[in-house]
C-alpha positions in Angstrom: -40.8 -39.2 4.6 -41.0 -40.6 8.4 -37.3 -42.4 7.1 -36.0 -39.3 5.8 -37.0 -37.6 9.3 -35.6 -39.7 11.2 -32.6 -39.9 9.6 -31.8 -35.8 9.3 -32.6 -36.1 13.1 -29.9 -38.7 13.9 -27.3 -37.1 11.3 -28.0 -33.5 13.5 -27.2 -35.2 16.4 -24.2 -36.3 15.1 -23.6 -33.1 14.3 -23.5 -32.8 10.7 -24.2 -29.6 9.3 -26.5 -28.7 6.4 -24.2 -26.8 3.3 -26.1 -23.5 4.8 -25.6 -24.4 8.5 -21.5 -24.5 7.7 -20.9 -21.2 5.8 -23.3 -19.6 7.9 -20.6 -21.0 10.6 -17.8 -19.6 8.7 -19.3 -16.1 8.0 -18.3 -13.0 9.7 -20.6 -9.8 10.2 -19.7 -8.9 6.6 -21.9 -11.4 5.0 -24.5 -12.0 7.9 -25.5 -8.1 7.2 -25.3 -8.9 3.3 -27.8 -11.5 3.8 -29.8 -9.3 5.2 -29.5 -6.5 3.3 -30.8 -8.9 0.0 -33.8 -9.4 1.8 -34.6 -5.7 1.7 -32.8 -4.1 -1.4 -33.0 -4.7 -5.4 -29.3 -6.3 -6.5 -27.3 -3.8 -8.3 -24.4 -5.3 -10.8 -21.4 -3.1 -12.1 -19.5 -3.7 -15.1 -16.8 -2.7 -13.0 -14.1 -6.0 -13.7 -14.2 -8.1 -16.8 -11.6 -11.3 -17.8 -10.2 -10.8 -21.0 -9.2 -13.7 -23.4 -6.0 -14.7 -21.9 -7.4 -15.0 -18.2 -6.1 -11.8 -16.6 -9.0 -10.3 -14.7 -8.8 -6.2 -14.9 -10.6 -3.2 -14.8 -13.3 -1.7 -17.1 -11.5 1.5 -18.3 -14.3 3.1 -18.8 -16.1 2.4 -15.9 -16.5 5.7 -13.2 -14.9 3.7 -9.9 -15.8 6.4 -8.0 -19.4 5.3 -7.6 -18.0 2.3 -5.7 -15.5 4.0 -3.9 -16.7 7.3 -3.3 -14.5 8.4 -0.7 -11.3 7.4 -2.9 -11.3 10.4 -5.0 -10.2 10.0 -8.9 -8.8 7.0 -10.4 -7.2 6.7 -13.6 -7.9 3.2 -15.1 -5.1 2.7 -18.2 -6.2 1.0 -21.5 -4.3 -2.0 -20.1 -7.0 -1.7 -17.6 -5.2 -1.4 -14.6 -4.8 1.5 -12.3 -1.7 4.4 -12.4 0.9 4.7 -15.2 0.6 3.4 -19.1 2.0 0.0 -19.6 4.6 1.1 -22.4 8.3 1.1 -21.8 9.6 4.1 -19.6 12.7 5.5 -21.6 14.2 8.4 -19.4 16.4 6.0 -17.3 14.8 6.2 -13.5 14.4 3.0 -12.0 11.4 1.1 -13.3 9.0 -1.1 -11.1 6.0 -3.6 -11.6 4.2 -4.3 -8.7 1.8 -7.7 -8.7 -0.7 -8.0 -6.6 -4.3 -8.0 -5.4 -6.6 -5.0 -3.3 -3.6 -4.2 -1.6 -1.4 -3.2 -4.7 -4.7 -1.7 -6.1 -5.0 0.5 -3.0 -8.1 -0.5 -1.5 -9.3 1.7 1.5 -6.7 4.3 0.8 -8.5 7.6 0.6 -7.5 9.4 -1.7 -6.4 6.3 -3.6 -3.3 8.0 -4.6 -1.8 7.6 -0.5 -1.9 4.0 -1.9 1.8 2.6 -0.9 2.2 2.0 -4.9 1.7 5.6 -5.4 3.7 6.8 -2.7 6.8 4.9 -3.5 5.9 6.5 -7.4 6.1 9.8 -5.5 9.4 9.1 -4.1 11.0 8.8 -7.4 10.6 5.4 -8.6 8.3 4.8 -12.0 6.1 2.1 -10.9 3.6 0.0 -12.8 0.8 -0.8 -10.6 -0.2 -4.5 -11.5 -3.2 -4.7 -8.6 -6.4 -6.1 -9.1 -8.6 -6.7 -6.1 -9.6 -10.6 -5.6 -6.9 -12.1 -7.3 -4.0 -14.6 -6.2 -1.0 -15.7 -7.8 -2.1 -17.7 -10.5 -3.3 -14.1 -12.1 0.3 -12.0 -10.8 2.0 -15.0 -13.0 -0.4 -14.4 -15.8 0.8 -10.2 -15.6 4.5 -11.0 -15.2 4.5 -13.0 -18.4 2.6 -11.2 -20.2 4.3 -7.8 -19.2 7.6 -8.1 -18.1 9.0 -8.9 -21.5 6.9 -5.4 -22.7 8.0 -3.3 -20.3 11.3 -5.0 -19.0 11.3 -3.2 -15.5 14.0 -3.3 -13.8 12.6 -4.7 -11.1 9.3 -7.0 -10.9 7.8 -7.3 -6.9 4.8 -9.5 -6.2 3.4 -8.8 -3.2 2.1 -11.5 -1.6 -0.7 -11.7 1.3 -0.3 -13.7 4.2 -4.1 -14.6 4.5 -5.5 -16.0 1.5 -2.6 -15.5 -1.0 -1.3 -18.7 1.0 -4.7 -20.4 0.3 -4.3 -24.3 -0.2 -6.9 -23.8 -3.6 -5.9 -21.0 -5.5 -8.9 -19.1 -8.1 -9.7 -21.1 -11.7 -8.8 -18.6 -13.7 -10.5 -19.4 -16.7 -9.8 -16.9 -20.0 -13.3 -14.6 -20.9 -15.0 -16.3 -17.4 -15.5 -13.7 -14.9 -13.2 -14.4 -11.7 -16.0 -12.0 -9.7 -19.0 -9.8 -10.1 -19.2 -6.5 -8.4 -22.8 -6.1 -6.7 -24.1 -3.5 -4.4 -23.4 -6.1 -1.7 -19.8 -6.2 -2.8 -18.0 -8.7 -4.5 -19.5 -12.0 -5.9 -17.7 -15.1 -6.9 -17.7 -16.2 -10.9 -17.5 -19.6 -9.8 -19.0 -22.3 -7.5 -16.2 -22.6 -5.1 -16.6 -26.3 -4.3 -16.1 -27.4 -8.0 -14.6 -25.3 -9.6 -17.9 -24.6 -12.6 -18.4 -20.7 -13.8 -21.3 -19.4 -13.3 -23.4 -18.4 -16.7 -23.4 -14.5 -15.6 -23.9 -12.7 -13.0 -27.8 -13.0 -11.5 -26.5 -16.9 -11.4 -23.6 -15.8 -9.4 -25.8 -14.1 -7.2 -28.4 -17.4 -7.4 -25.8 -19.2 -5.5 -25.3 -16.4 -3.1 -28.5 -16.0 -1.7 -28.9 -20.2 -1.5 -25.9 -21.2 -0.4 -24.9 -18.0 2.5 -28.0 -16.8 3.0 -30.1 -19.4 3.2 -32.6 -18.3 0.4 -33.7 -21.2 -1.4 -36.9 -20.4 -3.8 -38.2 -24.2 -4.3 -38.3 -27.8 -2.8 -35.0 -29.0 -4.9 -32.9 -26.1 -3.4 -34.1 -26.4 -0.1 -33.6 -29.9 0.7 -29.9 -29.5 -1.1 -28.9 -26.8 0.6 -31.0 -27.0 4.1 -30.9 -30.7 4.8 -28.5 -33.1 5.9 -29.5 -35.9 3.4 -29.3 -33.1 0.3 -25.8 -31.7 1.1 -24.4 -35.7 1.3 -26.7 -35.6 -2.2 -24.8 -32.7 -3.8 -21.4 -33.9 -2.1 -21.8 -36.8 -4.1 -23.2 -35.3 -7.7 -20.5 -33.5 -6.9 -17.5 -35.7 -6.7 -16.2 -36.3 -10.4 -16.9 -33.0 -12.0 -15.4 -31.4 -8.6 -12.1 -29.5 -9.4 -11.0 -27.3 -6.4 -9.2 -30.1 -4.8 -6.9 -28.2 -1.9 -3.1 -28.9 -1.9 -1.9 -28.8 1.6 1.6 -28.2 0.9 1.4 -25.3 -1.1 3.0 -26.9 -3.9 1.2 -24.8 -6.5 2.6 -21.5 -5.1 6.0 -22.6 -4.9 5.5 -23.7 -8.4 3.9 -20.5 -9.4 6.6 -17.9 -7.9 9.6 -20.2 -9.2 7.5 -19.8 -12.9 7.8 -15.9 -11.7 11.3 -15.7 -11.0 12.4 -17.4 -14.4 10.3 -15.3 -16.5 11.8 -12.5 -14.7 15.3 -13.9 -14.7 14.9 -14.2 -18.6 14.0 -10.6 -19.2 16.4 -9.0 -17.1 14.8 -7.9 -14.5 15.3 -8.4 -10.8 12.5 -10.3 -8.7 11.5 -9.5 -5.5 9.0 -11.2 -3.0 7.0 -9.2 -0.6 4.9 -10.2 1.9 2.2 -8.4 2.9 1.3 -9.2 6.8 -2.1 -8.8 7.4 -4.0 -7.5 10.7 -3.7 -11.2 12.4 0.1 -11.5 12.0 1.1 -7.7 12.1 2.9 -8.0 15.4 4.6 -11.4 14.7 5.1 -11.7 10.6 8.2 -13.8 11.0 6.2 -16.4 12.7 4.0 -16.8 9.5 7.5 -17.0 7.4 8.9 -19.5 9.5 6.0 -21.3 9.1 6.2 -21.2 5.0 10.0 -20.9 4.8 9.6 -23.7 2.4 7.9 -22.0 0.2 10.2 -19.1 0.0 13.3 -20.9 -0.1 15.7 -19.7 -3.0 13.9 -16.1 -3.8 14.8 -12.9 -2.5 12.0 -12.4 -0.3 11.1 -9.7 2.8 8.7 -8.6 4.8 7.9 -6.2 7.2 8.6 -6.2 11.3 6.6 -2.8 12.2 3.2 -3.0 11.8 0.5 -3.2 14.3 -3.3 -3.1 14.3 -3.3 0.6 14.4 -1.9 0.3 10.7 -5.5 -1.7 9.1 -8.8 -0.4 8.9 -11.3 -1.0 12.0 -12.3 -4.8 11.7 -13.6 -7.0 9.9 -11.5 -4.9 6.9 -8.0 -6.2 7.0 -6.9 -3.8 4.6 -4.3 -0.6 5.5 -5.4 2.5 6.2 -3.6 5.3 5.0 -1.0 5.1 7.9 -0.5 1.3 7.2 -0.3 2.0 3.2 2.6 4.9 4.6 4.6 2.3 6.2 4.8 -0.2 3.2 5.9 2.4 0.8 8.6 3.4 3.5 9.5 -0.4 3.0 9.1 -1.1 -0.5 11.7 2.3 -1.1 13.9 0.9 1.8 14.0 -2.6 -0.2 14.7 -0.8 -3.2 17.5 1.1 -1.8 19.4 -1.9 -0.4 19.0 -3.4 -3.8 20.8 -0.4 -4.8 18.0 1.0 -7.0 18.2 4.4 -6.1 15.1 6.8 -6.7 15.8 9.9 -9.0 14.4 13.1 -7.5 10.7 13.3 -7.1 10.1 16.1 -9.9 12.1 13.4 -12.6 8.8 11.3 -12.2 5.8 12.1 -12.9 2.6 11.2 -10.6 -0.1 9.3 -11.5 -2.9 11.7 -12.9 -6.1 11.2 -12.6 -9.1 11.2 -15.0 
């Protein structure tokens, strides 16, 4: 015990942080008020998202999303389970349009949900599939372009990428029947253990890791020296090594890899891809920055991106969604896209608007 003491004390020095000390480091407000919040309230779980058997996370189409987002008004969740129009093949000849994304295609924040840019570019005359699920990344818009495109052979397919974390170096396991996240009254918890890659059982293990590893919350001896000592995070690191999976790939090679697999599948179907980037609040004023930065990545696709955003267009912070002026100004985009692609819209009343249910 006096050696162990001893040598936490000279690791601290050294500055090496326990595995709570560093997310607690890397944690904005969001999650410091969580933590709190699970010291006071009884966990509430939603059967709100669900993986299926091919590894596409989606919505429960039964589920009643308005008591999560009550402010958002109606949605209608298709059997599909994804948000707006039926995926079946549009016949009346208006220009079709699959839009891949995550919370931002979805139409997080939007209020009512149908100002979300995907509806508004709907509105405008285009008939759009909305392809959005909240916490995904490409590996999943791949999974809904190849699965979808050849049913529904838009005519054009647009993923719209996020510059924060679509651009991550590890991208999510997506594992078929696993759940990518579970939906808690303290928002959104991960499926996984995000340092090796292993799915959680369900979701109060999910939430197990949540309160240990963020919050601090260990409930006996072996969690608390493994998560709030020096000695049991170089422990864990090294359990840890060989069954580790999430091994991060600088170079973005699995992105490039994943959008050219997104081009060809459209390329084979007949449909026209697009790349849109999404800036975020951090790079609003100076997207093309980011682009430069990634032009490797993008080399070869039509790609574009927006130069008029500012801060005003996002929700207050930490949210780095749009608001409803921000979700304006990327339909204005997405239908200006369009247009230079020479997809013209047909007149608003030839489409018809998402309902709701």
């Amino acid at each position: 015990m006096v050696l162990w003491g001893m040598a936490e004390l000279v690791l601290h020095l050294l500055g090496v942080d326990t595995l709570h000390e560093t997310e607690k480091k890397s944690m904005d407000y969001r999650f410091q008020s969580i933590c709190q919040r699970i010291q006071k309230e009884k966990p509430v779980f939603y059967n709100a998202f669900y993986t299926d058997s091919a590894g596409i996370f989606k919505a429960n189409p039964s589920f009643d999303f308005r008591i999560l987002f009550k402010r958002n008004g109606d949605y209608r969740i298709n059997s599909d389970g994804f948000r707006g129009n039926d995926f079946k093949p549009e016949t009346t000849g208006g220009p079709t349009v699959l839009l891949v994304g995550d919370s931002f295609v979805w139409g997080y924040t939007a209020a009512p949900i149908t100002n979300c840019f995907s509806d508004l570019v709907q509105e405008a005359g285009y008939y759009v599939y909305n392809g959005g699920i909240p916490g995904t990344d490409p590996l999943q818009y791949l999974k809904i372009i190849k699965k979808y495109t050849p049913l529904l052979k838009p005519k054009v397919v647009a993923v719209c990428l996020y510059m924060g974390n679509d651009f991550n170096a590890v991208p999510h396991p997506a594992q078929p029947s696993k759940n990518l996240h579970y939906i808690a009254n303290f928002g959104y918890l991960l499926g996984y253990d995000n340092r090796t890659g292993k799915y959680f059982k369900n979701v109060e293990e999910s939430f197990a890791y949540l309160k240990k590893r963020y919050c601090g919350c260990t409930g006996n001896i072996w969690d608390y020296i493994v998560y709030k000592t020096v000695l049991g995070k170089l422990v864990y690191n090294i359990l840890h090594k060989r069954t580790g999976n999430l091994k991060p790939d600088l170079t973005r090679k699995w992105l490039r890899d994943t959008l050219m697999e997104m081009q060809h599948v459209c390329k084979k179907n007949g449909s026209n891809f697009l790349v849109l980037l999404v800036p975020g609040s951090k790079n609003a004023d100076h997207p093309s920055t980011f682009v430069e930065k990634h032009i490797h990545l993008l080399s070869g696709l039509q790609y574009f991106y927006p130069d008029n955003f500012s801060k005003l267009d996002y929700q207050s912070p930490p949210d780095n969604h749009f608001n409803n002026r921000g979700h304006k100004k990327f339909a204005d985009f997405i239908i200006g896209v369009l247009k230079e692609k020479r997809y013209s819209p047909v007149q608003s009343t030839g489409v018809p608007k998402n309902t709701s249910k």
